[in-house]
C-alpha positions as CSV (number, residue, x, y, z in Angstrom):
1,X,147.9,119.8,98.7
2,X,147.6,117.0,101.5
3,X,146.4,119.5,103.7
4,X,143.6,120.6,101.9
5,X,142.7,116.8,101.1
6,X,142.5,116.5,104.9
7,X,140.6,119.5,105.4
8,X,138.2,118.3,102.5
9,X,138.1,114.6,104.6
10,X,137.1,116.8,107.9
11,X,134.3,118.5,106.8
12,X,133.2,115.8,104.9
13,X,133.3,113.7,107.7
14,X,131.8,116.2,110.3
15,X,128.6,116.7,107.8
16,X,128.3,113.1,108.1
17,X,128.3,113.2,111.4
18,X,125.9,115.9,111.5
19,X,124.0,114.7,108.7
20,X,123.2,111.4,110.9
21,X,122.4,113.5,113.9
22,X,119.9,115.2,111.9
23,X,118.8,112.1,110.4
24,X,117.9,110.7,113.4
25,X,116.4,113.7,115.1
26,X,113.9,113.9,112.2
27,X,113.2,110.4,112.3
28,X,112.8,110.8,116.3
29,X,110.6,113.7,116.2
30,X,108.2,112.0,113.5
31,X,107.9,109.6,115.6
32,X,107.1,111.1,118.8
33,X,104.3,113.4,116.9
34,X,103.0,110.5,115.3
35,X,102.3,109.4,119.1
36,X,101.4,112.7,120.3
37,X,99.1,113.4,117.9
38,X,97.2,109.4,118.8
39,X,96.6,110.5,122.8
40,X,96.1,114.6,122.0
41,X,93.4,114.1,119.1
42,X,91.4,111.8,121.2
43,X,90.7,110.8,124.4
44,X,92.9,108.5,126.5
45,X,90.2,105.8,127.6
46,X,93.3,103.9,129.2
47,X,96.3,101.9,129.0
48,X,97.0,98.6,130.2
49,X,100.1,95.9,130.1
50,X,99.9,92.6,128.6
51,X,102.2,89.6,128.8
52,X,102.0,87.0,126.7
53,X,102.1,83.3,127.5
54,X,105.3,82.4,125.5
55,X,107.4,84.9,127.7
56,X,108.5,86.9,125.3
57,X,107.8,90.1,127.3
58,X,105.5,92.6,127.6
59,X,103.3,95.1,124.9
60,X,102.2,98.2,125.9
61,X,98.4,98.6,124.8
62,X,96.9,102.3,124.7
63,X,93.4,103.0,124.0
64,X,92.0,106.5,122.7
65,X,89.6,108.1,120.3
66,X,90.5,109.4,117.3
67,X,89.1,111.1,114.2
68,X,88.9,109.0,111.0
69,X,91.0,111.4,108.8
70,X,93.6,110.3,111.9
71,X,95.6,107.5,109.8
72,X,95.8,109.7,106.8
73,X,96.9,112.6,108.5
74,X,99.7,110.5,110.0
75,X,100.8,108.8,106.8
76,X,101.4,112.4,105.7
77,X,103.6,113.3,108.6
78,X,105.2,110.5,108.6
79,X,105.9,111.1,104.6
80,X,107.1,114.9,105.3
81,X,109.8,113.8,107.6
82,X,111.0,111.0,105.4
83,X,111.1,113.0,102.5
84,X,113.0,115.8,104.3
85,X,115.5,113.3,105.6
86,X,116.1,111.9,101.9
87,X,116.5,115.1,100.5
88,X,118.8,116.3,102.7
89,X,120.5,112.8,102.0
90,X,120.6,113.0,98.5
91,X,122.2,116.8,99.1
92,X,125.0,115.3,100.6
93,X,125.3,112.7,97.7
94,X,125.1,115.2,95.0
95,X,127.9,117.3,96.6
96,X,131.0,116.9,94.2
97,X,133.0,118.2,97.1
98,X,132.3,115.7,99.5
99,X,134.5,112.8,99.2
100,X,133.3,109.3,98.2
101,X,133.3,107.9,102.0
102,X,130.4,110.8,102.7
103,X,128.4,109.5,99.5
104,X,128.6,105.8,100.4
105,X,127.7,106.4,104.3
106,X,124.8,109.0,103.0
107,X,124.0,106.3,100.3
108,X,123.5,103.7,102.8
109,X,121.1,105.8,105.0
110,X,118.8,105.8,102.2
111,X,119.0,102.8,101.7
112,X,118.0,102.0,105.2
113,X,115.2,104.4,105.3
114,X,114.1,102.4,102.0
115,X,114.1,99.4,104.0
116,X,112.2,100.6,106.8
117,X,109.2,102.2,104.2
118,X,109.2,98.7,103.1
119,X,109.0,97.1,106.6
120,X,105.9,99.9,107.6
121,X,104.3,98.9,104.4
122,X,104.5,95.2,104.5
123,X,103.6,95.1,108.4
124,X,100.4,97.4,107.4
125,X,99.4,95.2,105.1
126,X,100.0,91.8,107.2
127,X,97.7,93.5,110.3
128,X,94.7,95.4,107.7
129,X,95.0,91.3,106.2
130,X,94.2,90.0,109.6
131,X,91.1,92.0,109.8
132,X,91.7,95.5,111.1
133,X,90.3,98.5,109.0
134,X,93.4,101.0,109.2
135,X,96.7,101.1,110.7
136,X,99.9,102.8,110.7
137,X,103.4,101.3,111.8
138,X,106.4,103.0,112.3
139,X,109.7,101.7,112.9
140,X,112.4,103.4,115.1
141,X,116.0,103.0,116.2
142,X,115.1,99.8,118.0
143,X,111.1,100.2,119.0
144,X,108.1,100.0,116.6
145,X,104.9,101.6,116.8
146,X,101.6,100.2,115.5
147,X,98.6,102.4,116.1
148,X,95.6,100.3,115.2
149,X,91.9,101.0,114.6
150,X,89.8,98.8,116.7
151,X,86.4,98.8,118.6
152,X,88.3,96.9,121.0
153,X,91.7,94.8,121.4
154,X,91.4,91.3,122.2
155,X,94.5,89.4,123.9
156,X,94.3,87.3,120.5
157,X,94.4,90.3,118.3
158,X,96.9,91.9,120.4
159,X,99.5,88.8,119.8
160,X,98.6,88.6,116.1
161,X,99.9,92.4,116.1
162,X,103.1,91.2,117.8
163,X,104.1,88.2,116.0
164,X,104.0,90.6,112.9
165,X,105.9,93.1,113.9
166,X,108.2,91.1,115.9
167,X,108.5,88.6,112.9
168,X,108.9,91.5,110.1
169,X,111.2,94.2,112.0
170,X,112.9,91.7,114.4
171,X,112.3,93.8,117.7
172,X,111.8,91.9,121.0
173,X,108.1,92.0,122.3
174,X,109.0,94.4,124.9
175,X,109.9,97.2,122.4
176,X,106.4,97.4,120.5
177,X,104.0,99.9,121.3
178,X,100.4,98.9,120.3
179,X,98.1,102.1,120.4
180,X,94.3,101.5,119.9
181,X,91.8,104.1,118.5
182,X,88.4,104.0,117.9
């Protein structure tokens, strides 16, 4: 009997492990096509480095052209992979044979990804408030994203961008990403 409790406790355990690899990948990989998909469906009209007066490091700016069904599509994709990374969440919650340890750490991966659809959506909002037509923000590990649709990014607009994000998802200046399309 206590073997089979601590056989139950190792796989349970091991598809935690594995769940949170997977997880992650998922996350990752949305991510990186979310970026891809900002330089390959336009034009790269070129990149440039910014550093901001206060010294609080440096933000990437990339400029390219992009279709207008661009933010759309990338809400989508960035949807998909979050829902395939809940469901295989709640899989693992819904397993009677997985121990309770497994439920709570699978629990409290959704509840993480809950709070970073709520950081995306609130940063969204903040930058469309400050005057921009569309964006999309994602939050990773320790890096966000913002892809922002703009005629052209002024120092000014650049720094209302970061004190959002930096202010919302508590990342250091040097670990956002600002891509521009037009």
């Amino acid at each position: 009997m206590i073997l089979r409790k601590k056989s139950v406790i190792f796989v349970a355990l091991s598809a935690i492990l594995l769940l949170a690899f997977a997880v992650n990948g998922m996350m990752e990989r949305q991510r990186q096509e979310l970026l891809s998909s900002a330089i390959t469906e336009g034009k790269v009209l070129g990149e440039a480095t910014l550093v901001d007066a206060q010294g609080m490091g440096e933000v990437e700016v990339s400029s390219g052209a992009v279709s207008s069904d661009y933010f759309a599509n990338a809400r989508i994709n960035r949807q998909k992979a979050r829902d395939a990374a809940i469901e295989v969440l709640q899989d693992v919650i819904d397993n009677r044979e997985l121990g309770e340890e497994a439920k709570r750490d699978a629990a409290s991966e959704l509840g993480m990804i809950a709070t970073i659809l709520n950081k995306e959506g609130i940063m969204e909002n903040l930058i469309k408030a400050k005057g921009f037509s569309d964006c999309v923000v994602v939050v990773g590990e320790a890096d966000v994203t913002v892809v922002v649709q703009s005629k052209g990014l002024t120092q000014s607009e650049v720094s209302k961008i970061k004190e959002i994000v930096v202010s919302e998802a508590m990342v250091g200046a040097d670990n956002i990403k600002i891509i521009e399309v037009k």
